[in-house]
C-alpha positions as CSV (number, residue, x, y, z in Angstrom):
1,X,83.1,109.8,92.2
2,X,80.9,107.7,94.3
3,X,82.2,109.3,97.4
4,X,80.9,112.9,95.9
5,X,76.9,111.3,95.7
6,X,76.5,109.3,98.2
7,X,75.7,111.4,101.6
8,X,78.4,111.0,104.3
9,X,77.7,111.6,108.2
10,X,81.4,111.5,109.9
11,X,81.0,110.9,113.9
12,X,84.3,110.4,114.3
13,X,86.2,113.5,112.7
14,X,86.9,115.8,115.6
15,X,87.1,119.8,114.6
16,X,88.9,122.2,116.9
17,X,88.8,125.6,116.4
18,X,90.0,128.7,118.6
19,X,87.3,129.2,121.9
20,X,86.7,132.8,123.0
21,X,86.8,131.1,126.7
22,X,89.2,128.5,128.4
23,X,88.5,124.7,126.8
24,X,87.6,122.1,128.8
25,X,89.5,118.4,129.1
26,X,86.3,116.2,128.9
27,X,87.9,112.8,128.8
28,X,91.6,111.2,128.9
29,X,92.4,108.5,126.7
30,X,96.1,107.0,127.0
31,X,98.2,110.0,125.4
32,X,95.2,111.9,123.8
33,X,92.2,114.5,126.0
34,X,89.2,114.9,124.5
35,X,88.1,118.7,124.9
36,X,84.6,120.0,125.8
37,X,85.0,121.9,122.0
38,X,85.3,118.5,120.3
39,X,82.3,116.9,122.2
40,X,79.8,120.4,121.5
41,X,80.9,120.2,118.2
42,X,80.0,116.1,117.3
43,X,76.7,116.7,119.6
44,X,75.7,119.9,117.7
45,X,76.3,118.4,114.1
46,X,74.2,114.9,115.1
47,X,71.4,116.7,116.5
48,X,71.8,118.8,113.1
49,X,71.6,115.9,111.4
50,X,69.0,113.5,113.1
51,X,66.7,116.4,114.6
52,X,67.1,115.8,117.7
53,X,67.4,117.7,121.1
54,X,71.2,119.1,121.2
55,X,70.7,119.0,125.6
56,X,69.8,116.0,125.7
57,X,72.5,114.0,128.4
58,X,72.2,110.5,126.8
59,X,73.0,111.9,123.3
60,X,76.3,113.9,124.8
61,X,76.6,110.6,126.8
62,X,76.5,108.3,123.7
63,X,79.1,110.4,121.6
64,X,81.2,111.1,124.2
65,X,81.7,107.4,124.4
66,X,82.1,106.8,120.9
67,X,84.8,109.6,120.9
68,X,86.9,108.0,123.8
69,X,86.2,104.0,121.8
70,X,88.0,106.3,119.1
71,X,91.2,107.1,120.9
72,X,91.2,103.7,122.6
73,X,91.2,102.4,119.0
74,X,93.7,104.7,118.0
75,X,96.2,103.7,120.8
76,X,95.6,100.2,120.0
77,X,96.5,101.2,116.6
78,X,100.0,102.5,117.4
79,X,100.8,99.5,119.3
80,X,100.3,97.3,116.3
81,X,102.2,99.8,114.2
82,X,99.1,100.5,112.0
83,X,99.8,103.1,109.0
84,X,97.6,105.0,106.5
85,X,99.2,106.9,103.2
86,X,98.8,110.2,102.4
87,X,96.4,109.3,99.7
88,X,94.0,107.8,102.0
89,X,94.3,110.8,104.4
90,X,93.6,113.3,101.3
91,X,90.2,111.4,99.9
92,X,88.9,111.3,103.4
93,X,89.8,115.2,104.2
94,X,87.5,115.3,100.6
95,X,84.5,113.6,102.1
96,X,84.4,115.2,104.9
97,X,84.9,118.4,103.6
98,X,82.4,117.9,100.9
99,X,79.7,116.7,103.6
100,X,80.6,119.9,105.9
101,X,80.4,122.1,103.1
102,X,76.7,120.2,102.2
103,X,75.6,120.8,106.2
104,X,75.9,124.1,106.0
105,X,74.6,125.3,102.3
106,X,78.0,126.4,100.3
107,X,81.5,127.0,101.3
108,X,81.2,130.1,101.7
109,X,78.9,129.7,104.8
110,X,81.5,127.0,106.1
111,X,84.3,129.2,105.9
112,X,82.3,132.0,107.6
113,X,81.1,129.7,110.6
114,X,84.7,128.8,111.7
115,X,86.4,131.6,110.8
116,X,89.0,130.0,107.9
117,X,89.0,128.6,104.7
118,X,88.7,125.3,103.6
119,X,92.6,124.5,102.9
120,X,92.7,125.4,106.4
121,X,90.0,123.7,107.6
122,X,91.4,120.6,106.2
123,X,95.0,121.1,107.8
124,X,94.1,122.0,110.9
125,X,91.5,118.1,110.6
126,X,95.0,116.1,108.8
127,X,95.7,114.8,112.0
128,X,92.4,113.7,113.6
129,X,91.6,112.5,109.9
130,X,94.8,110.2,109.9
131,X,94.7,109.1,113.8
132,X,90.4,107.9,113.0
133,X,91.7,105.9,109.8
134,X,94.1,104.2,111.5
135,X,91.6,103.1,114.0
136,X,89.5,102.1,111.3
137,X,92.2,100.6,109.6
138,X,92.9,98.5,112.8
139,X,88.8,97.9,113.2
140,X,88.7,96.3,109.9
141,X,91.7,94.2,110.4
142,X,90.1,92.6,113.0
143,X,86.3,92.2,112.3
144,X,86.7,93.4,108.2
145,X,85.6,89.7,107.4
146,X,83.7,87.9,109.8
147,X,81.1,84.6,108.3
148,X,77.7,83.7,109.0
149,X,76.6,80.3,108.2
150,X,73.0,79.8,106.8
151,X,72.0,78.5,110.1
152,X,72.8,82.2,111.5
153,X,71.2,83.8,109.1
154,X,67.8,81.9,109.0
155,X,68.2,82.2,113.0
156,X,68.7,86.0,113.3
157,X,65.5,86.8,110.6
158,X,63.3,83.9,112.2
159,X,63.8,85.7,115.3
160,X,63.7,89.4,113.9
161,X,61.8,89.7,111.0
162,X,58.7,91.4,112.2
163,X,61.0,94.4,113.4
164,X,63.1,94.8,110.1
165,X,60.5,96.8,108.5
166,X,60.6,97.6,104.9
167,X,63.7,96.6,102.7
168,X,64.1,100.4,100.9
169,X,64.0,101.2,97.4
170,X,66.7,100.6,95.7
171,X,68.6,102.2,92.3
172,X,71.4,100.6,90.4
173,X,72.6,103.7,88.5
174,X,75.5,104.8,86.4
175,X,77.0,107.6,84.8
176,X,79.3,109.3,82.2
177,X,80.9,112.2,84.0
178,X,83.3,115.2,82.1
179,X,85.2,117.8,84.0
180,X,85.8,121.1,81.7
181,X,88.7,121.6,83.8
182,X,90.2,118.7,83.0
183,X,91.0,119.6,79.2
184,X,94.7,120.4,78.4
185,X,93.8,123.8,76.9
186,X,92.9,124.9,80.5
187,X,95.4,123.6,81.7
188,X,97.6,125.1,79.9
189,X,96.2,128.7,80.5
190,X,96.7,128.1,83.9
191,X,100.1,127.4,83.8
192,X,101.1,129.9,81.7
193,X,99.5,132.6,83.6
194,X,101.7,130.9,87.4
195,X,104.6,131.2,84.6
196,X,104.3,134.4,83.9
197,X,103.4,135.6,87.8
198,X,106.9,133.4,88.2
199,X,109.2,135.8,85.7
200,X,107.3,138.9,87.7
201,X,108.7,137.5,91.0
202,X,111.9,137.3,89.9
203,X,111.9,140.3,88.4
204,X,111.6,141.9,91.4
205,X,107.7,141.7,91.7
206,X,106.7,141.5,95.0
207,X,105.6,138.0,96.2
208,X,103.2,138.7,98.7
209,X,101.5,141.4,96.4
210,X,101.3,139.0,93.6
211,X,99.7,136.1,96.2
212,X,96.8,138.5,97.7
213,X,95.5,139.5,94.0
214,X,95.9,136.2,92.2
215,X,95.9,133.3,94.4
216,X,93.5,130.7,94.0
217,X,94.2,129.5,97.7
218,X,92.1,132.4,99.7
219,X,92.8,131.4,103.0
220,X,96.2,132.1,102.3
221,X,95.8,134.7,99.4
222,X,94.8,137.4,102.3
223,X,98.2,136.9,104.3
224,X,100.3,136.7,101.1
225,X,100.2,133.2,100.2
226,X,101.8,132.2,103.8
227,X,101.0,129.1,104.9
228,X,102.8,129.3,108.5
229,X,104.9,126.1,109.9
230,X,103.3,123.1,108.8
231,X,104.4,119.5,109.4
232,X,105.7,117.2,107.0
233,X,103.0,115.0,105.6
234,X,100.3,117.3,105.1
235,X,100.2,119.4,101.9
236,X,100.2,117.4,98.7
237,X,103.2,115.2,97.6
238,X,103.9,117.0,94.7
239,X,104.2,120.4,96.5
240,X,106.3,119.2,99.6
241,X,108.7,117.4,97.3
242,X,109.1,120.5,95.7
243,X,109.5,122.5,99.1
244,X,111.4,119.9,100.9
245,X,114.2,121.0,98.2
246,X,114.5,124.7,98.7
247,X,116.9,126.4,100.2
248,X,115.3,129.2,102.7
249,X,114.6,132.1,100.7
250,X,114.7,129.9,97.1
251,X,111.6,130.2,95.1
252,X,110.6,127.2,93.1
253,X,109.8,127.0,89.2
254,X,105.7,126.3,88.5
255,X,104.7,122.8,90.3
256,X,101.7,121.2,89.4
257,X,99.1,118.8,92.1
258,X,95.7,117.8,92.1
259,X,94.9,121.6,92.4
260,X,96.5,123.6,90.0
261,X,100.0,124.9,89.4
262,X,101.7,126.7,92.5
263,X,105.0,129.2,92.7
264,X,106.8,127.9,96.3
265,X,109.1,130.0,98.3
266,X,110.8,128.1,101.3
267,X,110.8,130.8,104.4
268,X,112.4,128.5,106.9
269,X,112.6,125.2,107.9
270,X,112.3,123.9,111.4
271,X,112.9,120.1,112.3
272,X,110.1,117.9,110.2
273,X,107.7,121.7,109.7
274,X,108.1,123.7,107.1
275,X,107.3,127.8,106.4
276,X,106.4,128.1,103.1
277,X,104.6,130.8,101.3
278,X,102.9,130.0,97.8
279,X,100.4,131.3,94.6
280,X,98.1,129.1,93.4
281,X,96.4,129.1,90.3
282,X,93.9,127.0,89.5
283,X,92.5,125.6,85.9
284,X,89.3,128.0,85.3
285,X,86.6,126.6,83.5
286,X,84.5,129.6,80.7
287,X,81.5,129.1,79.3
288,X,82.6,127.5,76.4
289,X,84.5,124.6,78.1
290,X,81.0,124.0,80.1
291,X,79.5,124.0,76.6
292,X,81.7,122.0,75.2
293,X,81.2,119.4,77.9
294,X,77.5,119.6,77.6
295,X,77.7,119.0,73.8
296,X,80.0,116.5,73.7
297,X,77.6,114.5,76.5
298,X,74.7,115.0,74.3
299,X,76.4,113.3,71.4
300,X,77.8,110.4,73.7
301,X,74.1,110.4,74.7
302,X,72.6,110.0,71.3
303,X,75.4,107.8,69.6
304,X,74.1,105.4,72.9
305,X,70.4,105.8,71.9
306,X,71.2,105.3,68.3
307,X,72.5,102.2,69.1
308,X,76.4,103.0,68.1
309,X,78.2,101.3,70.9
310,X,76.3,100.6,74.8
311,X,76.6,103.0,77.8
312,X,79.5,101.1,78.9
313,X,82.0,101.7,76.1
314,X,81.3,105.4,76.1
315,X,82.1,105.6,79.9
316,X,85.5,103.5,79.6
317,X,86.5,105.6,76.5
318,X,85.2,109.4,77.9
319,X,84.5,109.1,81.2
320,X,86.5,111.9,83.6
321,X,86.0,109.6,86.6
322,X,88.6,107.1,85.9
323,X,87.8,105.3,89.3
324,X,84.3,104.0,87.8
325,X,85.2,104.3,84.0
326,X,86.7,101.0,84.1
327,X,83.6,98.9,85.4
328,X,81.4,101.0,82.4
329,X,80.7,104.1,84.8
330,X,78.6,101.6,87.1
331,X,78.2,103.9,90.8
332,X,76.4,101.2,92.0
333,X,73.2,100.6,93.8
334,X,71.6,103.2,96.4
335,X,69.0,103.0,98.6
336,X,66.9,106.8,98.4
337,X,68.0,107.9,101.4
338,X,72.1,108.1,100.2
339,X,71.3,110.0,97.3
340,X,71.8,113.8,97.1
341,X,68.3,115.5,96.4
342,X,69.6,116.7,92.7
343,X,70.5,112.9,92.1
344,X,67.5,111.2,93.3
345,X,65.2,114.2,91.0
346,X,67.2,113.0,88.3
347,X,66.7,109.1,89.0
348,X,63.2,109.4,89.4
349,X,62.8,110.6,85.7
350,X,64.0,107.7,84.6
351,X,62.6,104.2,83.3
352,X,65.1,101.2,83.7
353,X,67.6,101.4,80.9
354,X,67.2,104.9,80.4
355,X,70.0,107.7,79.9
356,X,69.4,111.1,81.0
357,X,70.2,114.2,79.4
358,X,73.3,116.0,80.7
359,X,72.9,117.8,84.2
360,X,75.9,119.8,85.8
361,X,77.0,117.6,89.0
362,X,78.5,119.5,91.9
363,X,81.6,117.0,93.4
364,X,83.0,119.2,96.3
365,X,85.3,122.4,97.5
366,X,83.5,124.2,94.7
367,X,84.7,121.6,91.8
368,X,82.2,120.6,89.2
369,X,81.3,119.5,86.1
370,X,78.3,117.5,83.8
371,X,77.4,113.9,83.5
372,X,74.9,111.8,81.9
373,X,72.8,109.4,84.2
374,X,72.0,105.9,83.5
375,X,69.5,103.8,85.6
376,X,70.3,100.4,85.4
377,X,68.0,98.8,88.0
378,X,64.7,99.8,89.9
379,X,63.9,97.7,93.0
380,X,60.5,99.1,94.8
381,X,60.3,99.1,98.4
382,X,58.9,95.6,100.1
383,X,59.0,93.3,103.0
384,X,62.0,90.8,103.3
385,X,62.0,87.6,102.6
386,X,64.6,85.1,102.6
387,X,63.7,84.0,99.4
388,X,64.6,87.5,97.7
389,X,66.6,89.5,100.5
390,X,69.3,86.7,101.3
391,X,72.3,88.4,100.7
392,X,70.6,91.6,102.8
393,X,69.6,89.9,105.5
394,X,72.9,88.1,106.0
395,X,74.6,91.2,105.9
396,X,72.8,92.9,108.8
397,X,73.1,89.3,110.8
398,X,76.8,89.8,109.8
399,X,76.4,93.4,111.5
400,X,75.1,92.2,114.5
401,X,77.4,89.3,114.7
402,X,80.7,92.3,114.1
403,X,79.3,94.6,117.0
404,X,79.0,92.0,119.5
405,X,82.7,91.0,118.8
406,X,83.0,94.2,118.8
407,X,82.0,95.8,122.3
408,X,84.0,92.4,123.8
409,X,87.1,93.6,122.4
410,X,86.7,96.9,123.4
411,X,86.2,95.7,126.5
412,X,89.1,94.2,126.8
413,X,90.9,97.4,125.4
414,X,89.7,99.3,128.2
415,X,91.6,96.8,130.9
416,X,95.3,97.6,128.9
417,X,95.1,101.1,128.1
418,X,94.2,104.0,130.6
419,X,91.2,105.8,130.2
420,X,89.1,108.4,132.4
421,X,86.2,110.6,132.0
422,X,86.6,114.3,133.8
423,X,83.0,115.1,133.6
């Protein structure tokens, strides 16, 4: 769930979509080009993002670079037989989705802008996505864990302290977080409804028909449900183990993932791709599941004001976000600047210790659901000190210490693997 509040600026995910004239080869990196389309579109969404003048050569110059220290990475990565799981592809496709959608207002606007959905967004990214975490997988292997002595560190702030500024304000926060869709009842509906839409089909229903009215999937709904030839490796493991054992023209019973309950029919099968077409129907959340949520939040709420049990065991025991349920619903600390505007309003009500009253939470590709917000800590803004900002301070000398290793060993990259730049 921390992934959904913190905000995420991705330099390194390249998006290509169709061009209405001829693309350009910017850049050749080993076995991979870098296209004029991919360098407009990281220049456009940093000068979005940091107001600054989209023209301007040194910025174009400075990510150009940073996409060709990408691919260099990425060929390293493939000579030392780097690999990333499906799982790690999928949560990053989520981030990066979720900050896209956040750039430009709603998903709705996103989609419009490039001309697809987001399912389709996110396959045609699967395997830029994969090749930069295998860089960063490689990255981390090498410099992940690099020590500074205490000599270092006094060293780096004797000699930078007057231009480190202000150590930001910091929240330690946590929260108890319930997805209406998650209840079994919903879930239930939902499969029911793909079961029935299933005896249709082979009934004689028409497939297609059945896909363009109730499809949950709408950049697929519109042709059908068809999802073209698609490599294996990029829908969800749950649905390709399911469509890896069609035969062509078989239809598959109701198969649930992460997304809801889909009906599969194999169209043909080329090599590792697959043509599949599919319905998907997702668990809907009413009025009275959000209510239900709400209430139920406002009792864990007042039990924890009453003094029934602390903040933590209501987390472990109710909490929807299993992946910070476990350490008591702790998020963790942020400075203001990584918090979403509805999170930091609600963070700023608060007194240390406090619990806030249930607010709907927005987590991404139009999922939601209600939480109630705990602020742990407060730490104002100040000057750094040794004394209080140790651990901070050795962090960014650790930085520093990472990047210099850093640029040498790209460096050295650079002599092994070829690389030119066509502009």
């Amino acid at each position: 769930m921390r992934k959904f509040i913190v905000v995420f600026f991705i330099f390194n995910i390249s998006l290509v979509f169709s061009q209405d004239v001829i693309d350009k080869i910017v850049a050749v990196v080993d076995n991979e080009v870098i296209l004029q389309s991919e360098l407009d579109f990281q220049v456009a969404m940093c000068a979005a993002q940091r107001k600054l003048n989209p023209d301007d050569p040194k910025l174009k110059k400075q990510l150009l670079d940073k996409l060709i220290e990408d691919k260099l990475l990425y060929a390293e990565a493939i000579l030392d037989s780097i690999e990333v799981s499906d799982d790690d592809v999928n949560r990053q496709l989520d981030q990066v989705i979720n900050y896209y959608t956040q750039q430009y207002g709603s998903k709705d606007r996103l989609e419009k802008a490039y001309g697809m959905s987001t399912e389709k967004i996110r396959r045609e990214m699967r395997e830029d996505t994969k090749k930069n975490l295998m860089a960063e997988m490689l990255k981390n292997q090498k410099f992940g864990q690099v020590d500074v002595t205490r000599r270092e560190v006094k060293d780096f702030f004797d000699k930078y302290a007057d231009s480190l500024g202000f150590i930001s304000e910091k929240f330690e926060i946590a929260h108890i977080f319930i997805n209406p869709k998650a209840n079994d009842k919903l879930k239930q509906k939902a499969k029911a409804f793909a079961q029935t839409l299933l005896d249709s089909i082979r009934n004689g229903a028409d497939f297609a028909e059945l896909a363009k009215k109730n499809s949950d999937d709408p950049g697929s709904a519109k042709e059908g449900g068809d999802l073209g030839f698609v490599k294996r490796g990029v829908f969800y493991p749950e649905f390709e183990a399911a469509a890896l054992k069609l035969k062509k023209g078989e239809i598959s019973n109701v198969i649930e993932s992460p997304v809801g309950f889909h009906i599969i029919e194999l169209l043909d099968r080329r090599g590792e791709s697959i043509h599949a077409r599919h319905i998907l129907i997702k668990p809907k959340s009413d009025d009275a599941a959000d209510l239900n949520a709400i209430e139920k939040l406002s009792e864990i709420r007042d039990s924890i004001l009453a003094g029934k049990h602390d903040f933590a065991y209501y987390a472990a025991k109710y909490s929807d976000d299993k992946e910070t349920a476990k350490f008591g619903g702790v998020l963790g600390t942020f400075e203001v600047g990584q918090l979403e505007k509805s999170l930091l309003d609600q963070v700023y009500k608060l007194d240390e210790g406090e619990v806030g009253f249930p607010k709907r939470l927005e987590v991404g590709n139009g999922e939601y659901g209600f939480h109630i917000l705990k602020l742990i800590k407060r730490t104002p803004a100040h000057k750094p000190s040794l004394e209080t900002d140790y651990e901070e301070i050795k962090k960014i000398t650790e930085f520093k210490k990472r990047e210099k290793l850093f640029a040498t060993w790209i460096d050295e990259i650079k002599q092994k693997i070829y690389w030119e730049v066509r502009i």
